[in-house]
C-alpha positions in Angstrom: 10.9 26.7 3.7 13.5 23.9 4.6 10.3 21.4 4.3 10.0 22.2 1.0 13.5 21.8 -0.1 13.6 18.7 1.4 10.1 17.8 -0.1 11.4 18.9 -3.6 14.7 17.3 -3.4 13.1 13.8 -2.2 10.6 14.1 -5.1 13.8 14.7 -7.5 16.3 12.0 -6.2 13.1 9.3 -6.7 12.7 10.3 -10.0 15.5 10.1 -11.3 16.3 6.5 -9.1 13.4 5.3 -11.1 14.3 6.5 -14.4 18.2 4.8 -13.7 16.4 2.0 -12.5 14.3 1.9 -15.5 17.3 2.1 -17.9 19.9 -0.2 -15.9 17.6 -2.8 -14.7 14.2 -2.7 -16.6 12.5 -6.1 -15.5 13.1 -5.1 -11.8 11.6 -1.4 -12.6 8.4 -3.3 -14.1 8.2 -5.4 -10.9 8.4 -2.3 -8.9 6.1 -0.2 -10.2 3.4 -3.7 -10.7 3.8 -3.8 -7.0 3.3 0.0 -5.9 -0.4 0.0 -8.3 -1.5 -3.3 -6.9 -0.8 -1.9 -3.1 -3.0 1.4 -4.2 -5.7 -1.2 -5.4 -5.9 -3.5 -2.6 -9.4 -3.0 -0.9 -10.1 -5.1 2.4 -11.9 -7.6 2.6 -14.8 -7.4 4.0 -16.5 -10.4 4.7 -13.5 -11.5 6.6 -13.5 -8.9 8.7 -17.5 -9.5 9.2 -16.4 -13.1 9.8 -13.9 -12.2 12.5 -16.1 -9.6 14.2 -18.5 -12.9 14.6 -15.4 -15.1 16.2 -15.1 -12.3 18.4 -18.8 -11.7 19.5 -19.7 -15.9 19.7 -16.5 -16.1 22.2 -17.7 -12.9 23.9 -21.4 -14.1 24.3 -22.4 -11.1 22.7 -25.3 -11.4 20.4 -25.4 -8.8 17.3 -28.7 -8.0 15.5 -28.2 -8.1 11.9 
């Protein structure tokens, strides 16, 4: 029960920071929230990652079949 409280008085005290926010300080609220929906749409990238993996296995003297 107490998580929940706490859960539901976390969720209230950032809503209504972000709606003061909004109000006071409107560029800085736009900023914000363009930040927070680019972090939800970052995807790795991949090829990097491949391109590492390959660093790792040519300094390894492992060879990968593809």
């Amino acid at each position: 029960m107490n998580r929940i409280v706490r859960q539901i008085c976390d969720w209230w005290k950032k809503r209504t920071f972000d709606r003061r926010l909004a109000r006071g300080l409107p560029d800085v609220a736009a900023r914000k929230k363009q930040i927070q929906l680019r972090r939800r749409q970052h995807k790795p990238t991949k090829p990097i990652i491949a391109e590492n993996y390959q660093d790792i296995h040519e300094a390894l003297g492992v060879r990968r079949s593809k």
